[in-house]
C-alpha positions in Angstrom: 3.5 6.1 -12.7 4.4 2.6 -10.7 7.6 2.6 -7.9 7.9 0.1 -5.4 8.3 1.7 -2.1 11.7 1.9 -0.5 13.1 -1.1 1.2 10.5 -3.3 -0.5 12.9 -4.4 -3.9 16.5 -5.0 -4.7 17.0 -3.8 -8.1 20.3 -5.5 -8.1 19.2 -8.8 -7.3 16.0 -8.3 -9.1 16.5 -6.3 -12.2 14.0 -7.4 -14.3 11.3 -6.5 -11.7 12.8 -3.1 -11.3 12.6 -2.4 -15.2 8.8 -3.4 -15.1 9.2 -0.2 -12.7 8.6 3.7 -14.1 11.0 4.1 -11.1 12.9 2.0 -8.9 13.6 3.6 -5.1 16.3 2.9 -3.1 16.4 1.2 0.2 16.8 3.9 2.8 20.9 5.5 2.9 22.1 7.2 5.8 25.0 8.6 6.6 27.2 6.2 8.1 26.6 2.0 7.2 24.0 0.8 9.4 23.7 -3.1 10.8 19.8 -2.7 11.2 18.3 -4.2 14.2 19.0 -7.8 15.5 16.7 -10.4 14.2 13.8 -11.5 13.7 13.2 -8.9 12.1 10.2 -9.9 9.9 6.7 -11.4 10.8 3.5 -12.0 8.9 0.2 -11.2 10.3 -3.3 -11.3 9.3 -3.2 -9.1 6.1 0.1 -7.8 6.3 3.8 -7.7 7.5 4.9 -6.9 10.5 8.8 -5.8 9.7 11.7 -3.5 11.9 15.0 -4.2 9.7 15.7 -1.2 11.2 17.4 1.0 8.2 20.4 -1.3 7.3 22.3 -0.5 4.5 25.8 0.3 3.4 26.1 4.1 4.7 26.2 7.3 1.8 30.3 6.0 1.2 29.9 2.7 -0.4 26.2 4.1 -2.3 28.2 6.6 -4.2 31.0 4.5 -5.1 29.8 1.1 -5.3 26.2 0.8 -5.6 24.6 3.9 -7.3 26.5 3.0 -10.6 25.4 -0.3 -10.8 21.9 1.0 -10.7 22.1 3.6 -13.5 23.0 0.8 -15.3 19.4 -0.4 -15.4 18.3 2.1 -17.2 15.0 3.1 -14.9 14.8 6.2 -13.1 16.3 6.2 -9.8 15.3 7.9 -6.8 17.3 7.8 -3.0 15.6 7.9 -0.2 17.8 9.1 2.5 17.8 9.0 6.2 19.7 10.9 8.9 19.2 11.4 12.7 20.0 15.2 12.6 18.8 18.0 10.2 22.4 18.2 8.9 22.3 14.7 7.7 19.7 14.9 5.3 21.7 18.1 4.3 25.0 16.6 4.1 23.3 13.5 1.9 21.0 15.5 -0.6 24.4 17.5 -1.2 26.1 14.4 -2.5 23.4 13.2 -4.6 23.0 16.4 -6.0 25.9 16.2 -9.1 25.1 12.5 -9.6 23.2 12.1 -12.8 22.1 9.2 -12.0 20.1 10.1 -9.6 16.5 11.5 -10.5 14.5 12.8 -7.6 15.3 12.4 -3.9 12.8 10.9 -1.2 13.2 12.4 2.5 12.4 8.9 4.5 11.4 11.5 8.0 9.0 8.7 9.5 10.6 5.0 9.8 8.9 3.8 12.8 12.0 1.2 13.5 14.8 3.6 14.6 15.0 5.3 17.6 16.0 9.7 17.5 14.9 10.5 14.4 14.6 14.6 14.1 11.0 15.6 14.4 10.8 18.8 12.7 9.5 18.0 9.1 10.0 21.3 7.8 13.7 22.2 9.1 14.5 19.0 7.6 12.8 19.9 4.4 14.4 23.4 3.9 17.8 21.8 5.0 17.6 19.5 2.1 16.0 22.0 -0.3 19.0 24.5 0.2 21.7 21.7 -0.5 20.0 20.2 -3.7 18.4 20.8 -7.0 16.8 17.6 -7.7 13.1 17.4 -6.8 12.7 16.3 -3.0 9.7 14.1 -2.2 8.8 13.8 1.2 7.8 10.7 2.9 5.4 11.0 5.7 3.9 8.6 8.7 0.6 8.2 9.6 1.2 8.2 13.7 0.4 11.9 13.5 -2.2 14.2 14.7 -2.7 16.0 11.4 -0.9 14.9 8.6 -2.2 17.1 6.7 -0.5 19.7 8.5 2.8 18.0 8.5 2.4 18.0 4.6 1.5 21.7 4.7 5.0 22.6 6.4 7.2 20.4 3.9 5.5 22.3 1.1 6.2 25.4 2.6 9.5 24.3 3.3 10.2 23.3 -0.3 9.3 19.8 -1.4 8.3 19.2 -4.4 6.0 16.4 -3.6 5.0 13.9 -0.7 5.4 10.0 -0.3 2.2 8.8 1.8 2.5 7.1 3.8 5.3 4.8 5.8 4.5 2.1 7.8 2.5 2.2 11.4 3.6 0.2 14.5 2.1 -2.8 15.5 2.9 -5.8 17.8 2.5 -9.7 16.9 2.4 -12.5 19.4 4.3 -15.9 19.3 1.1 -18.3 19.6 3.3 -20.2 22.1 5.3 -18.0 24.3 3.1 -15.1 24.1 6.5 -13.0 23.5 6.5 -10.5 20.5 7.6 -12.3 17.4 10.4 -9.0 16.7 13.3 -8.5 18.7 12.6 -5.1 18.7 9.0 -5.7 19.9 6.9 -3.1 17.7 7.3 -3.3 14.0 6.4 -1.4 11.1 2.7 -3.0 9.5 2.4 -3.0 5.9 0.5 -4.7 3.6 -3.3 -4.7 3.4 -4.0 -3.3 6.6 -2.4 0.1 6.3 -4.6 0.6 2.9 -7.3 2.6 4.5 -5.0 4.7 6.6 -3.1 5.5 3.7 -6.1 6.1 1.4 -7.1 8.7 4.4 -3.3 10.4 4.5 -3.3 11.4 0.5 -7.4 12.1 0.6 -6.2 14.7 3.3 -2.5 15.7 2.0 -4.3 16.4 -1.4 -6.9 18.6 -0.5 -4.2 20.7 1.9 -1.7 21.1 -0.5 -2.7 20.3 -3.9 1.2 18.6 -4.4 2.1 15.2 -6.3 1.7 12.7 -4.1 3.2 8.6 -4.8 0.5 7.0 -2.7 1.5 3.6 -1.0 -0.2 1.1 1.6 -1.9 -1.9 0.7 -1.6 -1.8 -3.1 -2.1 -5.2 -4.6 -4.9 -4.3 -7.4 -5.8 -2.2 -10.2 -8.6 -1.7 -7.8 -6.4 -1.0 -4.6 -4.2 1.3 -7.3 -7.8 3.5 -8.7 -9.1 4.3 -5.3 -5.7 5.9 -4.2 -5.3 7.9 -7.5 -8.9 9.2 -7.0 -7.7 10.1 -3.6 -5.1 12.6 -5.1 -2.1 10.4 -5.9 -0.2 10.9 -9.0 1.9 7.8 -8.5 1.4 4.5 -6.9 4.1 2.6 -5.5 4.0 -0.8 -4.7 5.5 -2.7 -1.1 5.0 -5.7 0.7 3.2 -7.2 -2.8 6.5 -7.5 -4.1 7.1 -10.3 -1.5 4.8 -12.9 -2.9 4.3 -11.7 -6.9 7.5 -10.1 -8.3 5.0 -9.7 -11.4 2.7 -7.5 -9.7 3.9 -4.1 -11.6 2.7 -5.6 -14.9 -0.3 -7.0 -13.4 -1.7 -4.0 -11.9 -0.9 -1.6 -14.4 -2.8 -3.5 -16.8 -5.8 -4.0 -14.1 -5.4 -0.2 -13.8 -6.1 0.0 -17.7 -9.5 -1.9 -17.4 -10.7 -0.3 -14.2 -10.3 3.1 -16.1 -11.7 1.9 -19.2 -15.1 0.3 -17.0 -15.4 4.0 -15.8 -15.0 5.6 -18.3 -12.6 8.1 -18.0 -10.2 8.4 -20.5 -6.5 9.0 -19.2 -5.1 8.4 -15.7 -4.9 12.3 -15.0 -8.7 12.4 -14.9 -8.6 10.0 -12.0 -6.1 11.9 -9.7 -8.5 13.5 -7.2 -11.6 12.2 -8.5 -12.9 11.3 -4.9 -12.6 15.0 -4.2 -14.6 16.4 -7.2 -17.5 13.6 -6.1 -17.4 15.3 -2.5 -16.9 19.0 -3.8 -20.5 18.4 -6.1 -21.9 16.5 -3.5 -21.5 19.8 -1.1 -22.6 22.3 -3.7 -26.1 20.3 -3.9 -26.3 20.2 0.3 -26.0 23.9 -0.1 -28.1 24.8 -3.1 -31.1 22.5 -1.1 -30.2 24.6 2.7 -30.5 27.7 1.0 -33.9 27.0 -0.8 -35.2 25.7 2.5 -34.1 29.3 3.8 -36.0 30.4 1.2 
C-alpha cells in the first residue's frame, strides 16, 4: 500500500495525485488552529529538505466541519494524523474522529521536531487515544531517540495498532552569505534522501521488536528505495518530500515496485515484508551450526 506522509500533499488542491494514493493522510490537526512558525520556513539541502512549518493548520473545529467532508469526497481512504501538546489532546481529538465515517485509521503524529512541549510519554499518549477511539491508531515515531525500538514496544503495549517510521530529524543549513541559518526557527526537520538510512534502521529495528504493521517513510523516491524498506518490515510505504518535484511519483514507483519484485523473484509483495530479517535469521543459524561443529 502507497500514502504520502503527512504534511507532504494537499488532497484538496491536488486531487488527482491523492487518488493515485491507496491512502491519502492528512496534514497534522491539533486542537486549536495553529499559524505555524514565521517564515522561511522551507530550505533545500544537499539531498533533501530542510522544513519547520511548524504544525499549521485550521485546528480540530473547522477539520470536522469544513475540511474532512470535502475529503471523503475523493473517494481514497483517509487517515488523520493528529497532534496535541497534552495527553488529553490526543484524547479529546481521537474522540471526535471516532463517529466520522470518513475517517479510516488515525495516525498519533508524537515526534514533530518543529514545535516546542510536545508530551514525551509515547505510551500514556497511546493508551489515552486507544480508550477514546475504535478506529485503528498508527503511531508515528522519531528517530532522535535512544532506542526506538523500545519506544515502539510501549505504544504496542499501550494499544496501537501499527507504527508510522519515522518523522523527520533536525538539522541546520547555512545562508552561503551571511552564515545565518536559512529557518527562522534555526533547526528544521530533514527529509528527503538523507533520512533514508535512518529510517531503513528505525523499521529493521521496530519490526523485529514488535512484529506490528509498519508504513515505512524517509527517502522514498524508487521502486528500489520502496523494496529495501518492505524487506525491512514495512507493510506500507509512504511517500514525502518526492511529492515536491514529481506529483507522479505514486504511479511511478508502484510500477518500479512491480519489476524489482518480479527481478527477484518473489511473487506477491507480502513475501517481501521482512525479507532482510529472514536473510539475517539464516545467516545466524549457519554461524551457529559451524561454532558448534568447531566445539565438536
Amino acid at each position: 500500500m502507497i500514502l504520502n506522509a503527512s504534511g507532504c500533499l494537499d488532497a484538496l488542491t491536488a486531487p488527482a495525485v491523492a487518488r493515485s494514493l491507496d491512502a491519502f493522510v492528512t496534514k497534522t490537526v491539533t486542537p486549536l488552529p495553529r499559524e505555524g512558525n514565521a517564515p522561511p520556513r522551507i530550505a533545500e539541502v544537499e539531498q533533501g529538505m530542510l522544513n519547520s512549518i511548524g504544525l499549521a493548520n485550521p485546528g480540530i473545529d473547522r477539520f470536522l466541519s469544513q475540511t474532512l467532508p470535502r475529503l471523503g469526497e475523493l473517494g481514497v481512504p483517509v487517515w488523520v494524523s493528529v497532534g496535541g501538546f497534552t495527553v488529553a489532546d490526543y484524547a479529546d481529538l481521537c474522540d471526535r474522529l471516532d463517529d466520522r465515517p470518513e475517517v479510516e485509521a488515525i495516525e498519533l503524529n508524537v515526534s514533530c521536531p518543529n514545535v516546542d512541549d510536545v508530551p514525551g510519554s509515547v505510551g500514556e499518549i497511546v493508551a489515552a487515544a486507544r480508550a477514546a477511539t475504535r478506529k485503528p491508531l498508527y503511531t508515528k515515531l522519531s528517530p532522535a531517540t535512544a532506542d526506538i525500538a523500545e519506544v515502539a514496544l510501549a505504544a504496542q503495549r499501550a494499544g496501537t495498532d501499527g507504527l508510522s517510521l519515522v518523522n523527520t530529524i533536525l538539522g541546520l543549513a547555512l545562508d552561503n552569505h551571511t552564515l545565518k541559518p536559512r529557518l527562522s526557527r534555526g533547526a528544521g526537520g530533514l527529509s528527503g534522501a538523507a533520512l533514508k538510512p535512518i529510517a531503513l534502521a528505525a523499521v529493521y529495528a521496530c519490526y523485529a521488536a514488535t512484529g506490528l504493521p509498519i508504513v515505512g517513510m524517509g527517502g522514498i523516491a524508487s521502486g528500489r528505495d520502496a523494496i529495501e524498506i518492505v524487506a525491512a518490515g514495512a507493510a506500507s510505504v509512504a511517500l514525502g518530500t518526492i511529492l515536491f518535484s514529481d506529483p507522479d511519483a505514486p504511479g511511478r514507483i508502484r510500477a518500479e515496485l512491480a519489476s524489482e519484485m518480479a527481478a527477484l523473484a518473489v511473487g506477491e509483495a507480502d513475501n517481501v515484508i521482512g525479507l532482510a530479517h529472514a536473510k539475517t535469521t539464516a545467516a545466524s543459524e549457519t554461524a551457529a551450526a559451524a561454532a558448534a561443529l568447531s566445539v565438536q
